[in-house]
Every structure is written in C-alpha cells, then in structure tokens.
C-alpha positions, -999 to 999 in steps of 0.1 A, spaced: 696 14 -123 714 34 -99 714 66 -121 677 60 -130 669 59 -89 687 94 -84 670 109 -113 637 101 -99 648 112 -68 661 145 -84 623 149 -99 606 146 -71 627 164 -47 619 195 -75 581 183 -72 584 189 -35 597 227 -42 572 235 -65 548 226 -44 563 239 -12 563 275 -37 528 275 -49 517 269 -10 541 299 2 523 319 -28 488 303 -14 485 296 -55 460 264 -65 472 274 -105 492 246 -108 471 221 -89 438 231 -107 460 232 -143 475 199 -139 441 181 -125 422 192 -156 447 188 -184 482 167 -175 464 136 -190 460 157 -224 495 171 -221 506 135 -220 485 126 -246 502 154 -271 538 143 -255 529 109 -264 521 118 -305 554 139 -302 575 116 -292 555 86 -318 568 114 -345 604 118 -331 606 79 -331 593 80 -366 621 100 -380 646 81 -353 639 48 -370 641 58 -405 675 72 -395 688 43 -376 674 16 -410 697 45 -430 721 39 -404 720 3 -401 722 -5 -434 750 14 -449 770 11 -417 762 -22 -406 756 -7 -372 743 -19 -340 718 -1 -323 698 -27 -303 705 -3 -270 690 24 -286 659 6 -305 652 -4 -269 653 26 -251 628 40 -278 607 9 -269 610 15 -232 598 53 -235 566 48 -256 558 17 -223 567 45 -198 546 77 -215 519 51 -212 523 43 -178 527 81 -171 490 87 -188 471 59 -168 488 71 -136 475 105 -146 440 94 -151 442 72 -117 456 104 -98 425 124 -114 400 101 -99 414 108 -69 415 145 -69 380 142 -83 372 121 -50 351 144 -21 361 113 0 398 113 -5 403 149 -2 386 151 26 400 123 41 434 136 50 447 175 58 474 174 33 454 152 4 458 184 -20 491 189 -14 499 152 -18 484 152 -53 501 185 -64 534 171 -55 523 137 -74 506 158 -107 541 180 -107 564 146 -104 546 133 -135 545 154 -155 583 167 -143 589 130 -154 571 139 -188 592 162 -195 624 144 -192 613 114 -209 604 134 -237 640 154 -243 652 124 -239 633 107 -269 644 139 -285 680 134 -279 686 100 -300 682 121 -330 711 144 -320 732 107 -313 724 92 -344 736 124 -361 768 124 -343 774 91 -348 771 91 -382 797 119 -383 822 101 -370 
C-alpha cells in the first residue's frame, strides 16, 4: 500500500510539472487535447489492455496446467486493472462535465489549471496501469524459463 501511495504521489507531482510547463509556455494544447479526447484514449487503453489480458490468461491456463502453478496474485492484479481503467474513464467523463461547466470555470482563478493538472494525473495514471498490464506477459515468460 505504501509503494502504491508513493507512486501516486510520483504521478502527480509529474502532473504538477507538466502543468507548471505548459503555463510557463502560456500553451492550452494539452488542456484542450486531454478535455476532448482522454475519455477515448482510455477507452482504446481499455480494449488494449482486454487483448493483453486475453493472451495473459491463455498463457497462465498453459502455465497452470502443465506446471501446476499458482498464480492467484497475478489473476488478481489483472482483475484489479480492468476495475481501475474503469474508474479512470468515469473519472474522465466526470472531470469533462466540469471543464464543460461556464459555472465551475468561472468560479475559481485557477479552475483551468486545476483540471489540467487532474486530466494530466489520469491519464499519467493510464499510462502506468497500462505497461503494467503489459508487463505480466514478460513475467509469465520468465517464469516459465526457469
């Protein structure tokens, strides 16, 4: 838990510099980008993932069977990621609405700034979720070579 905490805190620290960047460069590229498309993004890294856990499974019943392996950790961890992707992509669609709202971005000086940082932290988050999902293959592989 403690390891998850600091790698959150890693992502959003990196969220702050981006955004801190794209203010120095007086750039609304990633704001804009992000507001009108993470929710696909997450969408596409969602069916990627779907297809890496695909292949992952059929590995792991290959594995499991001949080996008598266990890979409960793993199986759940696979589990887990699919949960959190969706999480990511309704948190997307709720931080939309609000970029979308006249109200809420008037409402406070830094309101744009606040959802960059949040639109970079997600889909920062994404990202790592993502390469992780991609990395079980490469474990299963090694693990069968030894």
């Amino acid at each position: 838990m403690k390891g998850l905490a600091l790698l959150h805190l890693k992502i959003f620290t990196l969220s702050l510099f981006i955004t801190f960047g794209t203010q120095a460069l007086e750039s609304k590229f990633l704001l804009i980008y992000l507001g009108e498309n993470l929710t696909t993004i997450l969408i596409a890294f969602l069916a990627v993932s779907i297809a890496t856990i695909s292949i992952v499974s059929t590995k792991l019943k290959e594995v499991i069977d001949k080996y008598n392996a266990n890979f409960s950790s793993t199986i759940k961890s696979l589990r887990f990621s699919i949960k959190e992707q969706i999480f990511y992509i309704l948190l997307s669609i709720i931080v939309s609405v609000f970029c979308g709202s006249k109200l809420f971005m008037d409402m406070y000086s830094y309101s744009y700034q606040i959802i960059e940082v949040i639109f970079i932290y997600i889909f920062l988050l994404a990202l790592y979720n993502i390469y992780d999902t991609a990395n079980a293959i490469f474990i299963i592989f090694e693990w069968e070579a030894e």
